[in-house]
C-alpha positions as CSV (number, residue, x, y, z in Angstrom):
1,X,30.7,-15.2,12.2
2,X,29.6,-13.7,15.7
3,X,25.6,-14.9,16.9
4,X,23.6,-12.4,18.9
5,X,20.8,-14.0,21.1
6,X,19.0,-11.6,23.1
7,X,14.8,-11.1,23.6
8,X,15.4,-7.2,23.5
9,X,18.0,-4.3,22.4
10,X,16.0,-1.3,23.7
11,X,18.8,1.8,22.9
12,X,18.2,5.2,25.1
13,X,15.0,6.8,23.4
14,X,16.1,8.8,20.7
15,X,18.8,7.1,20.1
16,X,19.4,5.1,16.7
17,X,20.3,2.0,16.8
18,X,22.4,0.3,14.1
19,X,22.9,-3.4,13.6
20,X,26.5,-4.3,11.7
21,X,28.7,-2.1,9.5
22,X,29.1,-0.6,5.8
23,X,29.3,-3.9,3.6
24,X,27.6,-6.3,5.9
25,X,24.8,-8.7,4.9
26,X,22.2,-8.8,7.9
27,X,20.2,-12.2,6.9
28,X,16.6,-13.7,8.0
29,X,17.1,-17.0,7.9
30,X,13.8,-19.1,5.8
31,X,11.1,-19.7,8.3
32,X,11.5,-16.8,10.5
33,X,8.8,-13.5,10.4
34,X,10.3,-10.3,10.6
35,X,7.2,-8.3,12.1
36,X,6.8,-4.3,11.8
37,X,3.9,-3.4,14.8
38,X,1.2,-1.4,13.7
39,X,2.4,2.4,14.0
40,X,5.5,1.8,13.4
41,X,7.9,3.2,10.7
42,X,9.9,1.3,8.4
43,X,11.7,4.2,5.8
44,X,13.5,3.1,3.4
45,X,14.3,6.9,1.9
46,X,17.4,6.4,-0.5
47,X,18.0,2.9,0.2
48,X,17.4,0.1,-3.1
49,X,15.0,-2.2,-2.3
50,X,15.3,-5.4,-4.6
51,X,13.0,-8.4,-5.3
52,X,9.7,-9.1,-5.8
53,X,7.8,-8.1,-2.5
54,X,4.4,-7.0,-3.8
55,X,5.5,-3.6,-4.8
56,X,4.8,-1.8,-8.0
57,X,8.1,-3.2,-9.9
58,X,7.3,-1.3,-13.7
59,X,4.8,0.6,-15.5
60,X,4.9,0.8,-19.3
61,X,2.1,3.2,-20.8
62,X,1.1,3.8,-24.7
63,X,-1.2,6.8,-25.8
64,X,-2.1,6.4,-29.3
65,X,-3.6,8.7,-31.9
66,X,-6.0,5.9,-33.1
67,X,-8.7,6.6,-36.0
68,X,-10.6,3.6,-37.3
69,X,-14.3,1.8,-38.2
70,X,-15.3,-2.1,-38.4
71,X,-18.6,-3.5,-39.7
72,X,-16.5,-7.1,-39.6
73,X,-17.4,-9.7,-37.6
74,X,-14.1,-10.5,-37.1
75,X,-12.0,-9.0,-34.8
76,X,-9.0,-7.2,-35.7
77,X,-6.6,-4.9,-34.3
78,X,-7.2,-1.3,-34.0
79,X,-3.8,-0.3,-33.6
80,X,-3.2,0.0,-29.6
81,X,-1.3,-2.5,-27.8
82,X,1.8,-2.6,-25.7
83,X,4.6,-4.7,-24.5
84,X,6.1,-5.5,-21.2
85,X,8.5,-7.7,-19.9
86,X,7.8,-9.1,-16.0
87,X,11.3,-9.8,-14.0
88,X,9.9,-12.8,-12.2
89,X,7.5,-15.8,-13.2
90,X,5.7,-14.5,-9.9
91,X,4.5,-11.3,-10.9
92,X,1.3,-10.3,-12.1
93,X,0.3,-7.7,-14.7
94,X,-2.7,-5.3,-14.1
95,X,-3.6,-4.0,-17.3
96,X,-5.3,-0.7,-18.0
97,X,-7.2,0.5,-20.9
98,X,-9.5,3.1,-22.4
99,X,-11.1,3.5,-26.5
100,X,-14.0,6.0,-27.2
101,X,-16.1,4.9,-29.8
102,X,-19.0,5.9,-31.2
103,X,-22.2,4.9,-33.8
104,X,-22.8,7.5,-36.4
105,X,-24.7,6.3,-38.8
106,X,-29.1,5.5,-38.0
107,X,-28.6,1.8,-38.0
108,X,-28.5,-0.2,-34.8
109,X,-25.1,-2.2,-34.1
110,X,-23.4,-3.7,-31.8
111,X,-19.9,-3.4,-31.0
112,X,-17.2,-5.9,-28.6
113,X,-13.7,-5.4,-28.0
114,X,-11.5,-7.8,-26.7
115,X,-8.3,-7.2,-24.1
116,X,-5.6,-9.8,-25.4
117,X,-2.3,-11.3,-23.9
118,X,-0.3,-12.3,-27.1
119,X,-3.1,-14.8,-28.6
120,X,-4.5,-15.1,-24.6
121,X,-8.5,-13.4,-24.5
122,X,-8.3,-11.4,-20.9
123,X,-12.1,-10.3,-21.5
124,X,-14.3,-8.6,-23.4
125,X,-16.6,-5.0,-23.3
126,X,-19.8,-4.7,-24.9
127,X,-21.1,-1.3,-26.5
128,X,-25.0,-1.5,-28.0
129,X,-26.2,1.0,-29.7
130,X,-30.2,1.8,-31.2
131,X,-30.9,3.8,-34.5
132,X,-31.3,7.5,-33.9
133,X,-32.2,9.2,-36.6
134,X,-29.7,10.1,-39.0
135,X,-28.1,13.1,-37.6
136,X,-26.9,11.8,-34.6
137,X,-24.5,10.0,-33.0
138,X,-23.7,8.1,-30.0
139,X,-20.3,8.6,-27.9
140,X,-19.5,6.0,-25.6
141,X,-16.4,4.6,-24.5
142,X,-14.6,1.3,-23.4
143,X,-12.8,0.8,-20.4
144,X,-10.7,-2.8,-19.3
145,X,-9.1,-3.7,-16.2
146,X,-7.6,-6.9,-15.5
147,X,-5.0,-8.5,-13.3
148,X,-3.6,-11.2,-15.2
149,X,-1.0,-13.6,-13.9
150,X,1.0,-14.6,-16.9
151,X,3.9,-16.6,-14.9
152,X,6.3,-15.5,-18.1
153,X,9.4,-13.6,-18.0
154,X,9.3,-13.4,-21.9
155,X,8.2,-10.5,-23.4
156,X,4.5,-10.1,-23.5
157,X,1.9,-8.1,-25.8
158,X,-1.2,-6.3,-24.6
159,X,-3.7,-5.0,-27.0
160,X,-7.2,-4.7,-27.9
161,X,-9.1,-5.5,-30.8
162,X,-12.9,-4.5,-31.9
163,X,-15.6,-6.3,-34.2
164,X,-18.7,-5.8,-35.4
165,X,-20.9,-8.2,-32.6
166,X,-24.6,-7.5,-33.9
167,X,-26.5,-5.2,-36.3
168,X,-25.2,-3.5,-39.7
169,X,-24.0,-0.4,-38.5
170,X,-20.5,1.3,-38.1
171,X,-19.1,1.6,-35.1
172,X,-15.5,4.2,-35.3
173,X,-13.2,4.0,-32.5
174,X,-10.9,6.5,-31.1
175,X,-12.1,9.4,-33.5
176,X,-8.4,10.4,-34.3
177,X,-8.5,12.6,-31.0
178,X,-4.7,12.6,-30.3
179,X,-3.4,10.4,-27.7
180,X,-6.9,9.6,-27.3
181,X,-6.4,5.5,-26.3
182,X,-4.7,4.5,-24.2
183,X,-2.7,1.1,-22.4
184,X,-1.0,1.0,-19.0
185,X,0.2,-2.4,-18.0
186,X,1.6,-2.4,-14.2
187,X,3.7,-5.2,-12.9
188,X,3.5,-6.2,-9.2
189,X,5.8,-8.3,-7.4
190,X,4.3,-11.6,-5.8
């Protein structure tokens, strides 16, 4: 194995320069910084870039034809979710979603969906509605964005859930629009 120690290689301008051959390993040994100055270019067009070096490493993405009510209490699922499987313990997940819902009946409610990791709460969204007469209805919709860190290389389940939070009313979610929810989960390399 040959060592190189020198403070510059400075080529004729215009000139490429190229360190090693086909099939050589060129290797930064732990503890040293490799810097790129501001306005430079580092292109990496064609090449495959592997590991986990805060890039975008997956995105998974359901749309869902979803068509449901709840005057529960409880939550339950509304039938969107969405699995993903991170390559490294390192990674975090941002998770992306969107439900329209509405309140069609003249009786004030209160609805709250929740953004779950397997059995994991990630947050909840609020939608209040007042009475209105009977001929109307309110449109609203739900929106979450999170950036969990699930340090997990298992596969992992993303979905929301909605329950009746205050009131008597009905609250319907997606409306059977199709593809009218939906769930992006994004993972990003550490």
């Amino acid at each position: 194995m040959s060592t190189l120690n020198v403070d510059k290689v400075d080529p004729s301008t215009g000139t490429a320069l190229e360190i090693g051959s086909s099939g050589d390993t060129l290797n930064v040994p732990s503890g040293v910084t490799l810097d790129i100055n501001s306005g430079a270019t580092l292109d990496a067009t064609g090449a495959t870039i592997t590991g986990a070096i805060g890039k975008v490493l997956q995105v998974v993405n359901t749309l869902a034809t979803v068509n449901g009510t709840t005057t529960s209490g409880t939550y339950g699922d509304i039938g969107l979710s969405r699995t993903i499987t991170c390559t490294a313990t390192t990674s975090k997940v941002v998770v992306i979603a969107t439900v329209p819902c509405k309140n069609y009946n003249d009786v004030q409610s209160e609805a709250q969906f929740q953004m779950l990791r397997d059995s994991t709460t990630l947050g909840t969204q609020y939608v209040g509605y007042a009475a209105m007469g009977s001929d109307d209805v309110l449109l609203d919709s739900i929106a979450f964005t999170y950036l969990d860190s699930p340090s997990s290389t298992s596969e992992l389940t993303f979905k929301v859930q909605a329950r009746l939070a205050g009131g008597s009313g009905t609250v319907q979610y997606g409306f059977g629009v199709s593809n009218g929810c939906s769930l992006t989960c994004m993972e990003i390399g550490a």
